[in-house]
C-alpha positions in Angstrom: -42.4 41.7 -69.5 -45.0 39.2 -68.1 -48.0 40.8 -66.7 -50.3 39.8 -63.7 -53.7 39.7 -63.5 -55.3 38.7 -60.3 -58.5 36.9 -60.0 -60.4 34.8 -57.2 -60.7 31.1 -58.1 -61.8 28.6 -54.9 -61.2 31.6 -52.2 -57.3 31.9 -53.4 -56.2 34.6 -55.4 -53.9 33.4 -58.1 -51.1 36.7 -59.3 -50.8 36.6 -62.8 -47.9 39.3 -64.9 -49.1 42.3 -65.4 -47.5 45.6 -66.5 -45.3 45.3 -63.5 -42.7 41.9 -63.1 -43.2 40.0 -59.4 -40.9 37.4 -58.9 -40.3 34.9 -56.4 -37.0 32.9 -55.6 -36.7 30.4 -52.7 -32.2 29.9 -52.6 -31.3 27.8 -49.9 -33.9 28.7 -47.3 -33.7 32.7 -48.1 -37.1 34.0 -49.8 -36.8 37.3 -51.9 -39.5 39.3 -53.7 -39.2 42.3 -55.9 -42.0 44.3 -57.8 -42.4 47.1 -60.2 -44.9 50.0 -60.2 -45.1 50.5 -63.6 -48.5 52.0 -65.1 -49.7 49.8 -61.6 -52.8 51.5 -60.0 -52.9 51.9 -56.1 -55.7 49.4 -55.4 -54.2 46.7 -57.3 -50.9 47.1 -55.9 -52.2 46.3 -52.6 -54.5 43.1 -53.8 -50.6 42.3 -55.8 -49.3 43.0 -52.2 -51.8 40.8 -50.0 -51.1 38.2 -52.8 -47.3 37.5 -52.3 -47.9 37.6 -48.5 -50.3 34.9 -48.8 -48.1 33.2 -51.1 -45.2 33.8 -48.4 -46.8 32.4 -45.8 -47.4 28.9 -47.1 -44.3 28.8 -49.3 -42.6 29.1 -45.4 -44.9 26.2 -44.2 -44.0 24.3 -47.2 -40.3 25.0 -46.2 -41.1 24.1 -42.3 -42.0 20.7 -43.4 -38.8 20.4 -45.2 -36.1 22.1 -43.1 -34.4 20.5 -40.2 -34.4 22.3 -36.8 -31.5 24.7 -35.6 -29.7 23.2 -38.9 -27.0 26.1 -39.9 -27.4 24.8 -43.6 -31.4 25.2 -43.5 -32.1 29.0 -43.0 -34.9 31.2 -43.7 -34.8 35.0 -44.0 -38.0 36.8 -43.6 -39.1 40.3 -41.7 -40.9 38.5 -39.1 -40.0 39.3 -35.9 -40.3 35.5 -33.9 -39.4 32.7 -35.5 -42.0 30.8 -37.4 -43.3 27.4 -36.6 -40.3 24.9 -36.7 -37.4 27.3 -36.1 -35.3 28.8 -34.1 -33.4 32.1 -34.0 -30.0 29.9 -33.5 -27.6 27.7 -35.7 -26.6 25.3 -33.1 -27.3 21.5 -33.5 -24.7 19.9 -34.7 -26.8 17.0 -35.9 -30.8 17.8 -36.5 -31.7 14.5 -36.9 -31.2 13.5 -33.2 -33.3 15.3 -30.4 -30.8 13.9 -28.4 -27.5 15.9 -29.6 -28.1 19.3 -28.3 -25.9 22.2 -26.8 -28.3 21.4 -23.9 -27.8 18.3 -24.4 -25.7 16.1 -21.0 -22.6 14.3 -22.8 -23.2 10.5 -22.5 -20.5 7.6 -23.2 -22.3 6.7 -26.9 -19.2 7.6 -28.7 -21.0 10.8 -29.9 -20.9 14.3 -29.6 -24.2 14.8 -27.5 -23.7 18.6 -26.6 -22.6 19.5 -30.1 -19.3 21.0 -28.4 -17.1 19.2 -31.1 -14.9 16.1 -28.4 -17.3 12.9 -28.6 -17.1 11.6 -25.1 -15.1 14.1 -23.3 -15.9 12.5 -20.3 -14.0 11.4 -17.1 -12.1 8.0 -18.3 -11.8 4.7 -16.6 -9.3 1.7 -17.2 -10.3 -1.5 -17.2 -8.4 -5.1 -18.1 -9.4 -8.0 -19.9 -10.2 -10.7 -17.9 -9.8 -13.8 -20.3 -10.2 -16.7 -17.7 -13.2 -14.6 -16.1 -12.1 -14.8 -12.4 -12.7 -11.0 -11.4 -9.6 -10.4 -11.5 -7.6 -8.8 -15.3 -4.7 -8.7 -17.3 -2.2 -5.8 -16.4 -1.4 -6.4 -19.9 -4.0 -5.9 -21.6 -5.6 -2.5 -20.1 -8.8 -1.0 -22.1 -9.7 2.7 -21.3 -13.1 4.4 -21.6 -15.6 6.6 -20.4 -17.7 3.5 -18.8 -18.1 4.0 -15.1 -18.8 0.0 -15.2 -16.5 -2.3 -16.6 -17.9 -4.0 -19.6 -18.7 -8.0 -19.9 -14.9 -9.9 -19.9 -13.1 -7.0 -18.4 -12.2 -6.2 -14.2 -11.6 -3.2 -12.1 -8.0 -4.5 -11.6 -4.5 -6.0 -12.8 -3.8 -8.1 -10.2 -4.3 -11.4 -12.2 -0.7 -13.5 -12.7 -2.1 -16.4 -14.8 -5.0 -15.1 -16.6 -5.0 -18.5 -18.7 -6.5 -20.1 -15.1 -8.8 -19.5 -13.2 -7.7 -21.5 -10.2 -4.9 -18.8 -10.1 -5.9 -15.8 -8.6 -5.3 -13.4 -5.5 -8.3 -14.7 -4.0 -7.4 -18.5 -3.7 -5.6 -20.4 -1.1 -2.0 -21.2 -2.0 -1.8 -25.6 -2.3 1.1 -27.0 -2.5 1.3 -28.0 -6.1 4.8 -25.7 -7.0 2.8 -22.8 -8.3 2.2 -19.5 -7.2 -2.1 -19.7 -6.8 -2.5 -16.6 -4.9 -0.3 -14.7 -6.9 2.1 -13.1 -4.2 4.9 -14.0 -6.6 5.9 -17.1 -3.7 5.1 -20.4 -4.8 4.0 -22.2 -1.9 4.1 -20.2 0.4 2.9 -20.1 4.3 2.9 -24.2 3.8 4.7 -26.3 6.0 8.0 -27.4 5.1 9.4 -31.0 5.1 12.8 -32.0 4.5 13.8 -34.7 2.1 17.3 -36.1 0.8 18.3 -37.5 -2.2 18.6 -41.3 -2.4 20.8 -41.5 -5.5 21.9 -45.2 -4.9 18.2 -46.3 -4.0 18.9 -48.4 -1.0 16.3 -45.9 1.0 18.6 -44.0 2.7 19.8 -40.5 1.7 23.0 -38.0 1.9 22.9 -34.8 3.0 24.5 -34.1 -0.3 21.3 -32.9 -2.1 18.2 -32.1 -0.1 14.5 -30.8 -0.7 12.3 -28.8 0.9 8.9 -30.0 0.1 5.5 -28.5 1.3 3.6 -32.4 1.7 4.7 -34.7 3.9 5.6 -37.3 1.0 9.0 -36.9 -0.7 9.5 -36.3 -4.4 10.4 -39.2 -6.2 14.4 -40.1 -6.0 14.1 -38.6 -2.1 13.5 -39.8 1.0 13.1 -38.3 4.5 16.2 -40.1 5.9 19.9 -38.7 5.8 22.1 -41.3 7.5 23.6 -42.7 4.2 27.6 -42.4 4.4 27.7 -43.3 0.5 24.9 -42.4 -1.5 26.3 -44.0 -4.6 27.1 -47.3 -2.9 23.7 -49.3 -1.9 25.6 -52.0 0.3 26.3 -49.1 2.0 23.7 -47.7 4.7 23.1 -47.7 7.9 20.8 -51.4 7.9 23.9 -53.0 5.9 25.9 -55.6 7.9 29.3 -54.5 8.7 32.0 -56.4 7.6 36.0 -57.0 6.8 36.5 -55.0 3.5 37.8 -51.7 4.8 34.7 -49.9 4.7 32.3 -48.4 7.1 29.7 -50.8 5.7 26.8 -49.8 8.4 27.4 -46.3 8.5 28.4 -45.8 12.1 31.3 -44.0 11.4 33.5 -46.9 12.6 35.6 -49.7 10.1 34.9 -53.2 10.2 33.9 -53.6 13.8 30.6 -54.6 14.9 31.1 -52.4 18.3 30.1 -48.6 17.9 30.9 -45.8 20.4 29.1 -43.2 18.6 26.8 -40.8 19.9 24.9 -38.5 18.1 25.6 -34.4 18.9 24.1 -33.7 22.5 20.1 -32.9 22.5 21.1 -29.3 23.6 22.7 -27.8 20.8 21.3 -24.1 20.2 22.1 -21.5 17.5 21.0 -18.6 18.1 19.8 -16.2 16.9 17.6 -17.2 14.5 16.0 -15.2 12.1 19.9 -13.9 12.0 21.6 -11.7 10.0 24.8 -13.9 9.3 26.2 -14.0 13.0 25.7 -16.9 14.9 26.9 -18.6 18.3 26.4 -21.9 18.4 26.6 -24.4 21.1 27.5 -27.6 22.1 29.6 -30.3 23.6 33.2 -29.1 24.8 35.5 -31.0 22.9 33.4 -31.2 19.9 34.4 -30.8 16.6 31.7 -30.9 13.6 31.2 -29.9 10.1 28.6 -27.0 9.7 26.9 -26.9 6.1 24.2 -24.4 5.0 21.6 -25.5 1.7 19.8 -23.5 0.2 15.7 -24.2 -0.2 16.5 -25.6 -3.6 18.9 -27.7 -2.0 22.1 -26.4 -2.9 25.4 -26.0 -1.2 25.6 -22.9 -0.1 28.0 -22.9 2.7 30.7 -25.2 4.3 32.7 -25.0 7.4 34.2 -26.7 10.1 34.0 -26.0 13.9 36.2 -27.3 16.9 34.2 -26.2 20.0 37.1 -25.4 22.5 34.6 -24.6 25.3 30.7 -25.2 24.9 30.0 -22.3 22.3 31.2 -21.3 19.1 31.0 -18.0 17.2 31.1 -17.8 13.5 29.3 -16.0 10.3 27.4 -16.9 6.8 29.5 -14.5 5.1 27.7 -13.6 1.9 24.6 -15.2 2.3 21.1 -14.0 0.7 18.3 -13.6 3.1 16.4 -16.9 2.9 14.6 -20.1 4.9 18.3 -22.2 4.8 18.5 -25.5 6.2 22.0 -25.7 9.3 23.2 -28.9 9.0 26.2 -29.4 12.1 27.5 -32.9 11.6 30.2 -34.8 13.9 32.9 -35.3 11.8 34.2 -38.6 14.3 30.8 -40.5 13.7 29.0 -38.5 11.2 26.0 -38.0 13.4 24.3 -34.9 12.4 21.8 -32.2 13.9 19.6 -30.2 11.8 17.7 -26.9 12.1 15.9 -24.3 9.8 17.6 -21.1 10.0 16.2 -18.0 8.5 18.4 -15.2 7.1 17.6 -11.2 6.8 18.8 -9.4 4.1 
């Protein structure tokens, strides 16, 4: 059994063993002291008593400076009734190195757990989309969520982007004519004006109704031209500025056979259709007496209808049967002279 004597050396009493066994454990935070009365008189109990106090006291302050806040893992047990200097009567903080992460703490997008209630950012979240060719407008592609109420550098607030390799491309530019869709309303071209061009396939300048553009400039694409009056595209002795002659062909195009003398006219100034936009019905008229061929293209130029009309009075009824809605180009030609009359005629769906 060690024994305690107690003297005074520099103003500190120093407990040594004697006749009764004080011990002192510090385990994880939790101080304990026990003592022994044996063959102990009264007044040295007390000076024994006022000794482990002391020694209580600033092995706590010793343990303040070491201990972490409101850190469940860094407790202290003692009979005092308020908590000494550096703690706090709960077990809270889920991380004691940051003043900032509290219960009472306001939950901030940092990708931590600033109110110590387990969710990092459980905030309300936001979508963004990358923005690669930095126009303002993103990527529906490639959508980023977070709890950012701003959309970070390289990212916008919407999808509405169709080319985000190009910047020239967005909803907010003026569509050009240039065969692309720049303002991203899935029309290319669109709300341009529209010029009609045929194909010249023999190259004599002077094109067939055959194949036909629809161009948004006023200069036709190369192998086009703005003219139509070519009776043989494939021929280019054959056009309307060739001399007619003896060979059994309608050399100048005036729908008349080795003659010099033409009668032709071209289909009377008056001719109407109606009504245009239409939904596939149409009355047409004309000359009494007239009979022509009626032919519908499509924008891209294609055939997409074919019929032919005898007008027995000055009007003609007939129908597009199963036409798409569409900008079509009416063609009505005179099948005695192959003068023709053209008109853009719009379809509903």
């Amino acid at each position: 059994m060690f024994r305690f004597i107690a003297s005074k050396i520099q103003n500190k009493l120093i407990a040594i063993f004697s006749v009764f066994c004080l011990t002192i454990f510090s385990v994880s935070g939790m101080l304990h002291y026990w003592y022994t009365e044996d063959s102990l008189d009264e007044e040295l109990g007390k000076k024994l008593l006022a000794v482990a106090h002391a020694a209580t006291l600033q092995i706590n302050t010793e343990l303040v400076s070491k201990l972490t806040r409101g850190d469940e893992n860094s407790r202290i047990d003692t009979c005092l009734t308020g908590a000494p200097a550096g703690f706090v009567a709960n077990a809270l903080d889920c991380n004691d190195q940051d003043s900032t992460q509290n219960p009472a703490a306001a939950e901030v997008c940092d990708g931590l757990d600033n109110d110590c209630n387990g969710l990092a950012d459980d905030l309300p979240f936001f979508t963004y989309y990358f923005d690669n060719d930095g126009d303002g407008f993103g990527d529906e592609n490639m959508p980023f969520d977070t709890c950012l109420t701003e959309a970070p550098a390289g990212f916008a607030v919407n999808a509405l982007d169709c080319n985000d390799q190009d910047s020239t491309i967005n909803p907010g530019v003026t569509e050009i004519c240039d065969g692309l869709d720049n303002d991203c309303n899935n029309l290319p071209d669109d709300g341009l004006p529209v010029f009609l061009f045929f194909a010249d396939s023999d190259g004599d300048g002077f094109g067939a109704m055959d194949v036909v553009s629809l161009y948004c400039e006023n200069v036709p694409p190369p192998g086009f031209v703005p003219d139509s009056t070519d009776c043989d595209d494939t021929n280019p002795l054959v056009n309307p500025a060739a001399p007619e002659i003896v060979d059994g062909i309608d050399n100048d195009c005036d729908g008349i056979i080795d003659t010099d003398v033409s009668t032709s006219q071209p289909i009377a100034a008056g001719v109407q259709v109606y009504p245009n936009p239409t939904r596939g019905n149409l009355t047409i008229y004309a000359q009494e007496g007239e009979e022509c061929d009626m032919t519908l293209y499509s924008p891209a130029g294609g055939l997409q209808y074919r019929s032919s009309l005898f007008f027995t009075a000055n009007r003609i009824e007939t129908n597009l049967p199963d036409t798409p809605g569409g900008v079509y180009l009416l063609v009505l030609r005179r099948l005695n002279t192959g003068q023709m009359w053209q008109q853009k005629l719009v379809i509903l769906d």
